[in-house]
Backbone as JSON Lines, residues from 0, in Angstrom:
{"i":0,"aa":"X","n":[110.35,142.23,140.15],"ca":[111.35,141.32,140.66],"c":[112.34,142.03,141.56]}
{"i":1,"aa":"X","n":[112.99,142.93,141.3],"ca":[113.69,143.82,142.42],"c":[113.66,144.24,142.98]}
{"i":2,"aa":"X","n":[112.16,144.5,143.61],"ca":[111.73,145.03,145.07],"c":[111.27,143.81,145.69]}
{"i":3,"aa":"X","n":[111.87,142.3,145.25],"ca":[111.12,141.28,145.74],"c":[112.96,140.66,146.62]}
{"i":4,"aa":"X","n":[113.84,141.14,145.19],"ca":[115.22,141.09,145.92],"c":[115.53,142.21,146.7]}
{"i":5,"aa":"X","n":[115.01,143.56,146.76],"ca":[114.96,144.18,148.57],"c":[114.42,143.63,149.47]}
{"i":6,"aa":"X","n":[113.05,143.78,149.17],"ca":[112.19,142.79,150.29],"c":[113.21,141.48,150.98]}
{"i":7,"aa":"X","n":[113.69,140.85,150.07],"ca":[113.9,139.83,150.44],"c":[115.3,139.81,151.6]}
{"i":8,"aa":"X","n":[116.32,140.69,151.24],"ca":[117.68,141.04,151.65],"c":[116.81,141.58,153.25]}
{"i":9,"aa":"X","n":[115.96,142.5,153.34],"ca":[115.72,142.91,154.84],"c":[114.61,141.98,155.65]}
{"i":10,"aa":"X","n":[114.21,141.32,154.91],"ca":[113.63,140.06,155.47],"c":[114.73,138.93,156.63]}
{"i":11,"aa":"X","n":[115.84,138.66,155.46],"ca":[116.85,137.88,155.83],"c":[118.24,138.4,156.69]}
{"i":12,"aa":"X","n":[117.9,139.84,157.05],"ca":[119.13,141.03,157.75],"c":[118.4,140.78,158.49]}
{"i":13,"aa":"X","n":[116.67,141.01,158.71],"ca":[116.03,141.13,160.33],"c":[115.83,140.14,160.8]}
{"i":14,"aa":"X","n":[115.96,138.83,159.87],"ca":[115.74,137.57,160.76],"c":[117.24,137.37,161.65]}
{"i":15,"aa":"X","n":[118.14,137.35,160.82],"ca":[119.37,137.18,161.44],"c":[119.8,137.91,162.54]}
{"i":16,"aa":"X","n":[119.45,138.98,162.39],"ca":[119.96,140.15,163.32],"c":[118.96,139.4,164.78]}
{"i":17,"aa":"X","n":[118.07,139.16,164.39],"ca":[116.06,138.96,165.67],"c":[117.49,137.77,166.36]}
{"i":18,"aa":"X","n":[117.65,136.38,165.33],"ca":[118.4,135.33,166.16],"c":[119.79,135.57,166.98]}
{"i":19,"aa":"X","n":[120.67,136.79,166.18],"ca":[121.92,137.19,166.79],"c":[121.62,137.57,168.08]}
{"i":20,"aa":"X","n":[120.54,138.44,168.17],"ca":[120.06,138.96,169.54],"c":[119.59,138.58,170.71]}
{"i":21,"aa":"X","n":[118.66,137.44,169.83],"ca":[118.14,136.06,170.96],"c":[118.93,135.03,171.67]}
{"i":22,"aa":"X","n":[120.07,134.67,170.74],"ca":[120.86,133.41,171.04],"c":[122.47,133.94,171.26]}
{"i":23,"aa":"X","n":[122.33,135.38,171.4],"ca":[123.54,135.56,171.39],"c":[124.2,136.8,172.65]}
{"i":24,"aa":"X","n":[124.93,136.41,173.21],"ca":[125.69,137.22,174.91],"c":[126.19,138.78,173.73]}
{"i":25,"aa":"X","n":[126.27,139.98,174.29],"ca":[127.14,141.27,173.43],"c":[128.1,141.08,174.21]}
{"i":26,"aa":"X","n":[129.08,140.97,172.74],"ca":[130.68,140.89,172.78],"c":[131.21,139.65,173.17]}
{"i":27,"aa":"X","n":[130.53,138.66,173.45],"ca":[131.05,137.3,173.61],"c":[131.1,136.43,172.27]}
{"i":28,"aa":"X","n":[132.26,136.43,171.73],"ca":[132.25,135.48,170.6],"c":[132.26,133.96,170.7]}
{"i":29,"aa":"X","n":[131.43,133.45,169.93],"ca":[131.5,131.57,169.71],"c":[131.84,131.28,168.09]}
{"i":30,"aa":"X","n":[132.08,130.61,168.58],"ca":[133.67,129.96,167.38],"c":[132.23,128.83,166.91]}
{"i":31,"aa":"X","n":[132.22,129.6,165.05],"ca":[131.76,128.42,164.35],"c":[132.94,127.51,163.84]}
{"i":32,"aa":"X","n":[133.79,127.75,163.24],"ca":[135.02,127.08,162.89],"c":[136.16,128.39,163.63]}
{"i":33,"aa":"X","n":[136.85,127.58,164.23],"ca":[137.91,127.98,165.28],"c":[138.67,128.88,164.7]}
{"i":34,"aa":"X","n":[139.2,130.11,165.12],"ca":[139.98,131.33,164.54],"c":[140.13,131.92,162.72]}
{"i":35,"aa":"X","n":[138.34,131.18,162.45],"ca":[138.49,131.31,160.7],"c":[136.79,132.47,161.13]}
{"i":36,"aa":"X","n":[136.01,131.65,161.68],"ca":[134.64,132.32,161.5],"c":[133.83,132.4,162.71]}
{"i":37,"aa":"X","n":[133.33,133.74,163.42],"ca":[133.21,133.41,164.81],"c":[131.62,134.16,164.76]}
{"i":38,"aa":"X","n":[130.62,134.01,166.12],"ca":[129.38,134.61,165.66],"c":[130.03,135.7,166.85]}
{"i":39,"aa":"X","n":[129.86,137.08,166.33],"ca":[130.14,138.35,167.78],"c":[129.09,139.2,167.9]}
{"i":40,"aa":"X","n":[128.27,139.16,168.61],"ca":[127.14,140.18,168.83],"c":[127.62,141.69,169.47]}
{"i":41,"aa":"X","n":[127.44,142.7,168.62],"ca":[128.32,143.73,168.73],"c":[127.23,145.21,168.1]}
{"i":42,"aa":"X","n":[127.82,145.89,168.97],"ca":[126.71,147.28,168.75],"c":[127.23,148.34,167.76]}
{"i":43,"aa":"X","n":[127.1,148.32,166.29],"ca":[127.66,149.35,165.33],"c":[127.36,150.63,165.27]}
{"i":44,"aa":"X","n":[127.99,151.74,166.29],"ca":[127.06,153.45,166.39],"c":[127.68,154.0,165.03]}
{"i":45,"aa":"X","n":[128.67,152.9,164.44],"ca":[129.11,154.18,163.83],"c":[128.88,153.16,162.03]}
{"i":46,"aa":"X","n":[130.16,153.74,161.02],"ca":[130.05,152.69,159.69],"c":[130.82,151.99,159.33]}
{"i":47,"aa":"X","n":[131.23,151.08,158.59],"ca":[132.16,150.31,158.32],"c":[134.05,151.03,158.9]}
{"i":48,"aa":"X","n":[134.62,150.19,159.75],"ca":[135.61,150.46,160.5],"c":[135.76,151.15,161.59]}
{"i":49,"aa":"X","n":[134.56,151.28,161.83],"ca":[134.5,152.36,163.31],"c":[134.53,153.68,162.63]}
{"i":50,"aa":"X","n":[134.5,153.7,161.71],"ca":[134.02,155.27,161.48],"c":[132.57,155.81,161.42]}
{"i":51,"aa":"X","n":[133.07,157.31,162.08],"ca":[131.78,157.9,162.44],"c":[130.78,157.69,163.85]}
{"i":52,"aa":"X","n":[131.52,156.81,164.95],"ca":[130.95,156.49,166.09],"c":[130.06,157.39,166.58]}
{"i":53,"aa":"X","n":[129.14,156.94,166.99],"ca":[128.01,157.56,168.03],"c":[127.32,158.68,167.12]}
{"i":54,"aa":"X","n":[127.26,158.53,165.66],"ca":[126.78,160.02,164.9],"c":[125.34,159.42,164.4]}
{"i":55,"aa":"X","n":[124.55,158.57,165.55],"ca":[123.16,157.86,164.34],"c":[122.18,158.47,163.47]}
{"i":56,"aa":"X","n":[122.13,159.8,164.29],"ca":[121.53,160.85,163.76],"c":[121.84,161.36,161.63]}
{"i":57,"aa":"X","n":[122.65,161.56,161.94],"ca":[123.95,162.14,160.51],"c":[123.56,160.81,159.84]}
{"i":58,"aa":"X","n":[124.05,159.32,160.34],"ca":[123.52,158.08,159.96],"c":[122.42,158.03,159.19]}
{"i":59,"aa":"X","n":[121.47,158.07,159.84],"ca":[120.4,157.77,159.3],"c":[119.66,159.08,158.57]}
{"i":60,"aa":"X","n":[119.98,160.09,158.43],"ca":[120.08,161.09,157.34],"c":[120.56,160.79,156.15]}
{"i":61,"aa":"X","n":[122.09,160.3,155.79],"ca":[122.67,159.78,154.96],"c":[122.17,158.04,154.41]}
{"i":62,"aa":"X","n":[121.42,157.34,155.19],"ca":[120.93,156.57,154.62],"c":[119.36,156.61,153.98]}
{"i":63,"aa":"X","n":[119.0,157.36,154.77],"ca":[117.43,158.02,154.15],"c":[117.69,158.58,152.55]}
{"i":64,"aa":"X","n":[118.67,159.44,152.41],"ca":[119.04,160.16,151.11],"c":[119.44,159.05,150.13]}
{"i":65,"aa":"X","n":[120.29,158.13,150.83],"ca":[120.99,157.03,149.52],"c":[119.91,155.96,149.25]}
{"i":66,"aa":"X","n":[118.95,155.98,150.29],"ca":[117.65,154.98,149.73],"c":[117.18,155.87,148.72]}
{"i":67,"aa":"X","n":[116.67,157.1,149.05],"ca":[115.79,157.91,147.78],"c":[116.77,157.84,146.69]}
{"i":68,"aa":"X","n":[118.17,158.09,146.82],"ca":[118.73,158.49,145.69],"c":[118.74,156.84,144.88]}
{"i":69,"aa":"X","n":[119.03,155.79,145.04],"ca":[118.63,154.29,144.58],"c":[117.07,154.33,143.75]}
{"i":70,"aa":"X","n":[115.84,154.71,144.79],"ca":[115.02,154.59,144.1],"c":[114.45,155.67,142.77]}
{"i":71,"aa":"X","n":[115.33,156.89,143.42],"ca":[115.0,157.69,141.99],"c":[115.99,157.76,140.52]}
{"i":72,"aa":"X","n":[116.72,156.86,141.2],"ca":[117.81,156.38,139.86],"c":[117.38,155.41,139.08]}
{"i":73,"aa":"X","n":[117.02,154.71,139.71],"ca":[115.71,152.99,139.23],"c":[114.79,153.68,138.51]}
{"i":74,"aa":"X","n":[113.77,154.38,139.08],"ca":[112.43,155.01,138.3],"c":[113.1,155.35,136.86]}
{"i":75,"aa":"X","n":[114.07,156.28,137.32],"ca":[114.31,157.48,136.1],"c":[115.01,156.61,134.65]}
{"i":76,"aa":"X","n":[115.66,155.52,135.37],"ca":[116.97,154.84,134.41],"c":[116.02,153.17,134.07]}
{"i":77,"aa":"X","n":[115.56,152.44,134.18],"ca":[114.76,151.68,134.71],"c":[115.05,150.62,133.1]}
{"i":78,"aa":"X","n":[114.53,151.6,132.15],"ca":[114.55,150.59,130.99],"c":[116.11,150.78,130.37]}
{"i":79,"aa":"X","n":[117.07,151.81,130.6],"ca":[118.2,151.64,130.67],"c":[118.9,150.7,130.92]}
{"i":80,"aa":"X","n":[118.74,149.95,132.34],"ca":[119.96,149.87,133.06],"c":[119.8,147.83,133.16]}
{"i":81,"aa":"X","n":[120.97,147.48,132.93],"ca":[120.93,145.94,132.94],"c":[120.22,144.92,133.76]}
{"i":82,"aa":"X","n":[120.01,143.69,133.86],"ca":[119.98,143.04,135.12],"c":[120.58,143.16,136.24]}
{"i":83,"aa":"X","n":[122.06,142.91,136.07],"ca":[122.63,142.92,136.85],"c":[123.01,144.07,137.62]}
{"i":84,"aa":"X","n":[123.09,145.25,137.14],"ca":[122.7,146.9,137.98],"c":[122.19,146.5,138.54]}
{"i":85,"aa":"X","n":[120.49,146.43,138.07],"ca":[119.26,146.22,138.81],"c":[119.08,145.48,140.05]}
{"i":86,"aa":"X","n":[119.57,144.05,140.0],"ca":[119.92,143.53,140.52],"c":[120.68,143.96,141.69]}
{"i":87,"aa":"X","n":[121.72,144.67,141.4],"ca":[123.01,145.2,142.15],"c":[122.38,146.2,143.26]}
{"i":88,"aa":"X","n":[121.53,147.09,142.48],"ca":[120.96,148.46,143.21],"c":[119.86,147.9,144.08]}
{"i":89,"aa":"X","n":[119.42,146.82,143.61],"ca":[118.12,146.07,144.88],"c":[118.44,145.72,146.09]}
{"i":90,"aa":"X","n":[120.0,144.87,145.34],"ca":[120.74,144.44,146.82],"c":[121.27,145.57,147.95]}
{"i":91,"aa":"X","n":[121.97,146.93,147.19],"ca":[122.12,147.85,148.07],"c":[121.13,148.19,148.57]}
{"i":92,"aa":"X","n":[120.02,148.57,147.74],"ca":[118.63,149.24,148.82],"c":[118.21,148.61,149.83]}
{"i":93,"aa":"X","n":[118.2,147.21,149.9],"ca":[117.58,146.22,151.06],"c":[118.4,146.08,152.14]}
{"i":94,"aa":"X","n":[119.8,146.12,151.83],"ca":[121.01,146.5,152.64],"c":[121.01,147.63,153.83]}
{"i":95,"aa":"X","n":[120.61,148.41,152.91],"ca":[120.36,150.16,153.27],"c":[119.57,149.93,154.56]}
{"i":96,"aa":"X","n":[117.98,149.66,153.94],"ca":[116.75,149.49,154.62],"c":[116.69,148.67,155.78]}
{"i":97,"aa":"X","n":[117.89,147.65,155.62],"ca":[117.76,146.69,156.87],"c":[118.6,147.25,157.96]}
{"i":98,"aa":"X","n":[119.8,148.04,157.84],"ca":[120.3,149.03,158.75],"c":[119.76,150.19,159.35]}
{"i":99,"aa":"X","n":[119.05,150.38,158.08],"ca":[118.11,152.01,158.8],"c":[117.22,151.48,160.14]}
{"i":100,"aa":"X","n":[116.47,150.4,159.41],"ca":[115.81,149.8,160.24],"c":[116.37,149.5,161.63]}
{"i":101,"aa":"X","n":[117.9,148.88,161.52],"ca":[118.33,149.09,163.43],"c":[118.72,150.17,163.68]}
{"i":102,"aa":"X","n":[119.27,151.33,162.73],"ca":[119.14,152.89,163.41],"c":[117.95,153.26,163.99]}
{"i":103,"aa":"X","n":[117.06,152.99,163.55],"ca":[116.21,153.78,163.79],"c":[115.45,152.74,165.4]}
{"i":104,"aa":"X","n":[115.03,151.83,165.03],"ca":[114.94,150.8,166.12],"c":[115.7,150.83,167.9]}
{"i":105,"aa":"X","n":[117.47,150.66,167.34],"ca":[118.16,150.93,168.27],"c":[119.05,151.91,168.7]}
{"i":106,"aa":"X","n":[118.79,152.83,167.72],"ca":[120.2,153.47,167.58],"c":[121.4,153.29,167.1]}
{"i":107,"aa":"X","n":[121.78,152.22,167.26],"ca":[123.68,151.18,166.4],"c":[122.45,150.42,165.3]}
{"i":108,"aa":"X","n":[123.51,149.67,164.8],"ca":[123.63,148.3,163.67],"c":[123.83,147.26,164.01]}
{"i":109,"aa":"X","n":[123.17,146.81,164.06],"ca":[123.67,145.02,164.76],"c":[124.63,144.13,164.28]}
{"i":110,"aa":"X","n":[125.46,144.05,164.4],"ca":[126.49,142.73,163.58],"c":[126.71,141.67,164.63]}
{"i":111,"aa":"X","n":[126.86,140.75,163.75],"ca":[127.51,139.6,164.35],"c":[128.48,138.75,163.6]}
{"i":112,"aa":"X","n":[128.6,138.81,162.38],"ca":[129.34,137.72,161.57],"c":[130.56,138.66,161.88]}
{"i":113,"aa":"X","n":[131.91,137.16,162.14],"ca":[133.27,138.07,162.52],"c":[134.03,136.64,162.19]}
{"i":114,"aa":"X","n":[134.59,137.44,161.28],"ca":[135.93,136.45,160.18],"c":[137.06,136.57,160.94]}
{"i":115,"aa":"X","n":[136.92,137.93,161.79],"ca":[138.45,137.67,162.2],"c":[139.73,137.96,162.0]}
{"i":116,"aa":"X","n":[139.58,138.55,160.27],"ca":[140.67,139.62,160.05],"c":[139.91,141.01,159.25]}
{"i":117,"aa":"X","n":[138.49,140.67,160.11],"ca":[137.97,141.64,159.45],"c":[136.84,142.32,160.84]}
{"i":118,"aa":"X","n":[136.38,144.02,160.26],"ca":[135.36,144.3,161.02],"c":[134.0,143.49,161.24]}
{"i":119,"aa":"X","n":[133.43,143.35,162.4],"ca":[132.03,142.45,162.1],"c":[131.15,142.81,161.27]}
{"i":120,"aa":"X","n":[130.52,142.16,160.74],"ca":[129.24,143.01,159.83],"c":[128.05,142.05,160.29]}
{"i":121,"aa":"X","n":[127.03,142.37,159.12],"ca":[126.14,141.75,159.21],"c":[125.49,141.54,157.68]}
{"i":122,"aa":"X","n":[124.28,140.57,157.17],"ca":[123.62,140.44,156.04],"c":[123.57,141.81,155.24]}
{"i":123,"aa":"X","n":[123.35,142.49,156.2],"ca":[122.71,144.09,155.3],"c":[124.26,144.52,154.68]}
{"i":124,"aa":"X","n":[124.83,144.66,155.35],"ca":[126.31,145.14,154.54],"c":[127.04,144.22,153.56]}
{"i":125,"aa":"X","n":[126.65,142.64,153.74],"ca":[127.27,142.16,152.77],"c":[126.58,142.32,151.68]}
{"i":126,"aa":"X","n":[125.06,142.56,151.81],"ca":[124.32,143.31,150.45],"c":[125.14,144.29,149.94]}
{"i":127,"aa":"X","n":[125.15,145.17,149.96],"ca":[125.56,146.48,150.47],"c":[126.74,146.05,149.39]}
{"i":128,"aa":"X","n":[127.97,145.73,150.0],"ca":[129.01,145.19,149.47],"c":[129.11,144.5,148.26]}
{"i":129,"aa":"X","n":[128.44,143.75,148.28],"ca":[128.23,142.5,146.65],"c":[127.81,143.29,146.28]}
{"i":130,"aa":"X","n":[126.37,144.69,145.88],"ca":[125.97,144.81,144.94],"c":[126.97,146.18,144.68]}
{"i":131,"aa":"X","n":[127.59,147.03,145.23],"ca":[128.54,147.74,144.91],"c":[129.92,146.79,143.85]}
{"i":132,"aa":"X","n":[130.23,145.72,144.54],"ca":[131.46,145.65,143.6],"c":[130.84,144.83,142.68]}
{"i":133,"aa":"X","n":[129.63,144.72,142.39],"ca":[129.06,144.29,141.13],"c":[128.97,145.68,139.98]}
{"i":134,"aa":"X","n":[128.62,146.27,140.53],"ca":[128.05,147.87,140.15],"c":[129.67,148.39,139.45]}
{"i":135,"aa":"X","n":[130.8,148.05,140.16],"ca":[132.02,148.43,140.03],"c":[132.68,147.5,138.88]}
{"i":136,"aa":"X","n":[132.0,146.23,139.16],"ca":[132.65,145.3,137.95],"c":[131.98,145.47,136.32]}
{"i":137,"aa":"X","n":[131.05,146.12,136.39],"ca":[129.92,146.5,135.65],"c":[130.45,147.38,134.81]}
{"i":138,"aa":"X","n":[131.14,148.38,135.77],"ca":[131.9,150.12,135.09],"c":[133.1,149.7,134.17]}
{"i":139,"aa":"X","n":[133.49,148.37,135.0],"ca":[134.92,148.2,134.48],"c":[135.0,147.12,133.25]}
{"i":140,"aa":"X","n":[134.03,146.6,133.31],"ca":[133.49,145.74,132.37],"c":[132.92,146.7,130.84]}
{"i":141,"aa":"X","n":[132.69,147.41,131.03],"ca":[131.63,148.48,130.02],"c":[132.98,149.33,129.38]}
{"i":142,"aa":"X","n":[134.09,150.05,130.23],"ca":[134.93,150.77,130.52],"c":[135.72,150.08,128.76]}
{"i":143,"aa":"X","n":[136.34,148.35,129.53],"ca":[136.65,147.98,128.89],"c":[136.75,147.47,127.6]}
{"i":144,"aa":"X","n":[134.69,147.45,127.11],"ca":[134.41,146.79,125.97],"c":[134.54,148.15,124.85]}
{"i":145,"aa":"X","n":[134.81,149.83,126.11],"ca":[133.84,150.64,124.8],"c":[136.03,151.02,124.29]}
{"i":146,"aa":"X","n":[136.78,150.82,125.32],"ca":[138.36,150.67,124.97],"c":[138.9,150.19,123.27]}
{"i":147,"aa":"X","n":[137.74,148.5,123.39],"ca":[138.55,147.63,122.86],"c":[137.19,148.01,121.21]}
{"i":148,"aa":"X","n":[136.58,148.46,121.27],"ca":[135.56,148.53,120.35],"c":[134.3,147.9,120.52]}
{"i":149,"aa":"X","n":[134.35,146.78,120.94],"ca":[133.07,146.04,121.41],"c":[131.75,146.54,122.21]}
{"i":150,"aa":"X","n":[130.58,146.09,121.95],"ca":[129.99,146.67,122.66],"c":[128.61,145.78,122.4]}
């Protein structure tokens, strides 16, 4: 089941990204709902906030390593680790994989979704994102039960 929720996350990063590219001008934003949610086709060299510009190389080194390091944490931990980890760590890997995939493809990251008080992203990072602060709610959740005695 969790290489069906990777599969599935870079399935739905490369479709989006294929239509951002087809239907969409770079750097011209269109307003889905007016100054709340806009589509911006935009070239990411670098990682979340503009950091790290123009380094794709270093990039995609560091994402090659955090895919292996995902899948050899899964193998090793596997009957350990909850659903929702599991879950969590599928969503980052497909995340991962769907960015490597435009490193390696184009060189940048493709984004287009732009809120507007935020950097653009795209599907792969909001993977990326949800299954981290799941992963984080997880620690703090566990943190808390072994506090209070529960478990």
């Amino acid at each position: 089941m969790g290489f069906i929720v990777s599969a599935s996350v870079v399935f739905f990063d490369q479709l989006t990204k294929f239509l951002a590219l087809d239907k969409l001008n770079y750097g011209i934003s269109v307003p889905v709902f007016k100054n709340i949610f806009h589509l911006t086709l935009v070239r990411n060299t670098g990682i979340a906030f503009g950091l790290f510009k123009d380094s794709t190389i270093i990039l995609i080194f560091i994402s090659l390593i955090a895919v292996m390091f995902i899948l050899r944490y899964w193998f090793l931990r596997k009957e350990k680790l909850d659903r929702l980890v599991k879950f969590s760590l599928f969503l980052i890997l497909g995340g991962a994989i769907g960015n490597l995939i435009d490193r390696f493809r184009f060189g940048y990251v493709v984004d287009f979704l732009d809120f507007r008080v935020w950097p653009v992203f795209n599907v792969a990072d909001s993977c990326i994102t949800i299954g981290a602060v799941l992963i984080g709610l997880r620690i703090l959740i566990n943190q808390k039960q072994g506090l209070s005695g529960k478990q």
